[in-house]
Every structure is written in C-alpha cells, then in structure tokens.
C-alpha positions in Angstrom: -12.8 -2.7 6.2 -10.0 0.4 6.5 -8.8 2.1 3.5 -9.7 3.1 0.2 -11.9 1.3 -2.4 -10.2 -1.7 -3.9 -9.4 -2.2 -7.6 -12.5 -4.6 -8.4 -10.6 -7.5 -10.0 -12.7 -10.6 -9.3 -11.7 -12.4 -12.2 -10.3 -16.5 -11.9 -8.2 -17.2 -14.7 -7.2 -20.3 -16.1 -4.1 -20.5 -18.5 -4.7 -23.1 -21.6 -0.9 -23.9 -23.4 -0.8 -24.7 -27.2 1.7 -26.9 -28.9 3.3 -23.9 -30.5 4.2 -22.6 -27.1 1.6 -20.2 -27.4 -0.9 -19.5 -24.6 -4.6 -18.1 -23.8 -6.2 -17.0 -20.3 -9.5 -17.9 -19.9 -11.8 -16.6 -17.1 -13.0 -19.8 -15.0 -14.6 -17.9 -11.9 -15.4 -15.3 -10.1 -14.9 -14.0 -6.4 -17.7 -13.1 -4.6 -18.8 -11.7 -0.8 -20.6 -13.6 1.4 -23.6 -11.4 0.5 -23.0 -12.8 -3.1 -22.1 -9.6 -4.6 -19.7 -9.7 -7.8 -16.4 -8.0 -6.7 -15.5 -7.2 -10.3 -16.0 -4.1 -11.8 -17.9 -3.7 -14.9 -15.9 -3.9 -18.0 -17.2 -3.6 -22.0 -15.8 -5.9 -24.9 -13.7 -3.4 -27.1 -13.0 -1.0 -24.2 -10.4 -2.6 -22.4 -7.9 0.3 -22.5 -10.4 2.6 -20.4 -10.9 -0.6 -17.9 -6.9 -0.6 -17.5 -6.4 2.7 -17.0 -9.4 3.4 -14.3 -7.1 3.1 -11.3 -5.5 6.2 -12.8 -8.4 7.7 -13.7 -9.3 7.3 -9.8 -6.2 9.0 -9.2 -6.7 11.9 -11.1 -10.3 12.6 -9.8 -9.1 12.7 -6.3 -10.6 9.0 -5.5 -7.8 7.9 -2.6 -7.7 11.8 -1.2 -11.4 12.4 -0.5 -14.4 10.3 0.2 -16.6 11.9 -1.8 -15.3 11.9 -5.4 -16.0 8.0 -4.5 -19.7 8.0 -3.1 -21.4 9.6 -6.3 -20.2 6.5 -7.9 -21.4 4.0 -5.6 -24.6 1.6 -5.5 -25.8 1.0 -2.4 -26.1 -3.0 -1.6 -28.1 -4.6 1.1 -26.0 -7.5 2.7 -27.6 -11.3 4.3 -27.4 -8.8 8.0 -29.1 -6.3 6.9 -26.2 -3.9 6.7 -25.6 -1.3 3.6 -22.3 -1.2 1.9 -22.0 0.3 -1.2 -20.4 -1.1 -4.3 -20.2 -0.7 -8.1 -16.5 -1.3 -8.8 -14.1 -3.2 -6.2 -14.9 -2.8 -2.3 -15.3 0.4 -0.3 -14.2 0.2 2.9 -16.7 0.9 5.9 -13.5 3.8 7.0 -11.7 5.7 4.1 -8.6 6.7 5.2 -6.9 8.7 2.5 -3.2 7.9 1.1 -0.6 10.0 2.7 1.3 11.7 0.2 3.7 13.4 2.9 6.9 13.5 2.1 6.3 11.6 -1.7 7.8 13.9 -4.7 9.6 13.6 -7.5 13.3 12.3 -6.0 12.0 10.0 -3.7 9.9 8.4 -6.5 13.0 8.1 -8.6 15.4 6.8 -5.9 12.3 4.3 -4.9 11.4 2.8 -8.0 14.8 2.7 -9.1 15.1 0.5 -5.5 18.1 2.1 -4.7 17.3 2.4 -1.1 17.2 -1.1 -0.9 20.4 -1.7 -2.7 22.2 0.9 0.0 20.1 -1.2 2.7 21.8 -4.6 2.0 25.3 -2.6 1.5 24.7 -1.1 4.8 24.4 -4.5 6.0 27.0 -5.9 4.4 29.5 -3.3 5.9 28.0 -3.6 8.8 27.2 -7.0 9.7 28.7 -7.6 12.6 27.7 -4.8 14.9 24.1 -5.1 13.6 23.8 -9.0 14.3 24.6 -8.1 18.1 21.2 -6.7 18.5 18.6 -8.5 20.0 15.2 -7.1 18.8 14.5 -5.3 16.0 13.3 -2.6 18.1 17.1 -1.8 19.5 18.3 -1.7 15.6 15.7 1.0 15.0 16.9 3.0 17.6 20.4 2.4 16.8 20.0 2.8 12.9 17.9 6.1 13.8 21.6 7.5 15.4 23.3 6.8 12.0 23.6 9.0 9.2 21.8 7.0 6.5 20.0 9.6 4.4 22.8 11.4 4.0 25.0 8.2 2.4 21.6 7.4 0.4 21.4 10.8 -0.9 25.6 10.2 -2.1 24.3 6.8 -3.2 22.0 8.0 -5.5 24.0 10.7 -6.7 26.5 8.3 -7.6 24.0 6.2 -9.6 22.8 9.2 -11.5 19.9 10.9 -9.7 21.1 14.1 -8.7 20.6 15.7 -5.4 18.0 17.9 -4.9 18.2 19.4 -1.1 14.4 20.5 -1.2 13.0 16.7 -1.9 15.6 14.9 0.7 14.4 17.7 2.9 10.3 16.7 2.5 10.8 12.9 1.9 13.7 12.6 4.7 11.5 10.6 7.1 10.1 8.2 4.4 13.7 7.5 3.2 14.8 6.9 6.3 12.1 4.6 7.5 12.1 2.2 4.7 15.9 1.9 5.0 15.4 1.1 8.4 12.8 -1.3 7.4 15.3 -3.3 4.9 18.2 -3.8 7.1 16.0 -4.8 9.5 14.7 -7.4 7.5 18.2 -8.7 6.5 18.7 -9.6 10.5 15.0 -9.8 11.0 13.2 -11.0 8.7 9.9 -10.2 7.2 7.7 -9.7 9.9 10.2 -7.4 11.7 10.3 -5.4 8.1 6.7 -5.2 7.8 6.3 -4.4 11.6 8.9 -1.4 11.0 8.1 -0.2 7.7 4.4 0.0 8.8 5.3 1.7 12.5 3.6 5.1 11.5 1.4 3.8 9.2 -2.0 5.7 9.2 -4.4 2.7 8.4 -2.4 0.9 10.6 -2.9 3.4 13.5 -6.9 3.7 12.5 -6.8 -0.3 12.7 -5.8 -0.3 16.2 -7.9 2.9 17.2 -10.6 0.6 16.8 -10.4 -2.0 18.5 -8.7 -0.5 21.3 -12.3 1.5 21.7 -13.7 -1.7 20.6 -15.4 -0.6 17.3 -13.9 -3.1 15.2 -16.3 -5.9 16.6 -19.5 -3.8 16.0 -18.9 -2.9 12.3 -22.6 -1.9 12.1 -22.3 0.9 14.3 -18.2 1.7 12.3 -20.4 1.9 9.0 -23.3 4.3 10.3 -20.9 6.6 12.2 -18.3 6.9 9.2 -20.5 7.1 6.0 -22.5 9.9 7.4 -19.2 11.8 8.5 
C-alpha cells in the first residue's frame, strides 16, 4: 500500500423507500481486511458533525504532509502473517507518500473546481478536431499539445468567465494547468485510459509504485513495511 491513510468508511448501506417517497439508509455490513480488521473508523451517536469533518481536521494537523502527525494516532495490529500494520481509523499505507501541493493556490483552485479547464479542453477539441484526430498515440498529441499555447488561452478563458488573472498563480500552477488540459483532450481522442495514463505521467505515488517493483520491493511487502515505518 502507497499513499496516505484512507478515510475509514467501511460502512454497507442499504436504502429502504416509503410510500411517501421518503427514504432511510440503513447500515447492512461492513468491509473488513483479510486479517479481519474493521476498516471503519470509530464514530459516536450525537457526534456526527466531528466524524464528517475529520478528513479536514487531518488536513489541518498536517496528516497528508508528514508521517508522523499520523503514527501517534495509530494502533498497531497483528495480521494472519504475522506482519504489523497499524490502524485506528481507515488504512495506512506500508509507504506514505505525502500530497504534492506544488503548483496548487488559490487561481488554480478556482479555475479547477469551477472545471473550466475542461470546458476549454473540449473547445480546444472542437476547434481542432481534425488535426488532433491525425495523431496516432496519445503520446504524439502530448508532445504536440506541449508546442501549443494552451495556458495562455486558459488564462483568457477564465478571465472571460470571471476569474481574473493573476500572473503570480498561472506562474506556480502553469505545469498543473497544462497537464490536465493535456490530459482532457487527450481523452476526447483517447479515451480514458490514455487520460488517466497522461494526467498521472508525473504522478509521485505513481513514480514510488513503479520504484518498487522495478527493485522488486513490491513482492516482499514485509521487508517495504520494516524499511519504511522506521524511516
């Protein structure tokens, strides 16, 4: 396991319908590890808003940035092989690898959650179409795309729709900007595994993914788990 610990929602839920249209959720099951170890998190009745807001509250204390704001909070658990993992909460990976916040501010959050760099991306495409269907792998749009001035129409773009330019923040988050536009017109000509393939090129987790088993650590995860925790 790469990455940072998981939420801890481990909850089946089964939706009951009422004549009035009405509806409840009921929890049916639960997801467990082979180990049989409860992946849900602990929860009180009456507290619920603290239980919501805990992936926050992770953020805030520094939980996807460093290791060890996370261990202090951890139980240890003794799997059927033998091997400790540590739990309490959701699933810590055997290798934390901490988010990447290069690049991420305050215009790149506004121009991505207001998806406007996936509305330029099929606009693009549209204007476009005919030159970009000539390519043959994705990998030859990339490069291609990469000789176009995209950020700087995305940047006009999002002027245009209200979020103002701010030369700093296109500065920092230029290379995120650019890659996930590059990742959505390739998926219009694509497809989704050619999206995912470029959107996740540079991709830390994916880069500590195939670290491993290129040394061949990721088929001894006994010996991943000793070397990392202690680290």
């Amino acid at each position: 396991m790469i990455g940072r610990r998981s939420f801890g929602k481990g909850l089946v839920q089964g939706q009951r319908n009422f004549p009035d249209g009405s509806a409840v959720r009921l929890t049916v099951a639960r997801y467990y590890t082979a180990s049989g170890r409860s992946i849900q998190r602990k929860y009180e009745r009456g507290r619920y808003d603290e239980y919501e807001v805990e992936a926050i509250n992770r953020y805030i204390e520094g939980d996807y940035l460093n290791v060890d704001s996370v261990s202090n909070q951890l139980i240890p658990f003794q799997t059927m092989g033998g091997r400790t993992v540590y739990g309490g909460g959701g699933i810590m990976p055997d290798i934390f690898v901490p988010r990447d916040t290069v690049g991420i501010n305050p215009y790149y959050n506004l121009v991505v959650n207001n998806r406007l760099d996936e509305q330029y991306a099929m606009i693009y495409s549209d204007m476009n179409r005919e030159k970009l269907s000539s390519f043959n792998a994705w990998q030859e749009l990339y490069r291609y795309l990469q000789q176009q001035p995209l950020l700087l129409n995305l940047v006009s773009f999002a002027d245009y729709n209200g979020i103002r330019i701010r030369p700093y923040y296109v500065q920092e988050s230029s290379e995120l900007l650019e890659n996930v536009m590059y990742a959505y017109i390739i998926r219009n000509f694509f497809g989704e595994e050619a999206f995912w393939a470029a959107y996740q090129k540079d991709d830390l987790l994916m880069k500590k993914g195939i670290e491993l088993i290129e040394t061949g650590k990721a088929a001894t995860p006994s010996i991943v788990n000793e070397e990392y925790r202690t680290n």
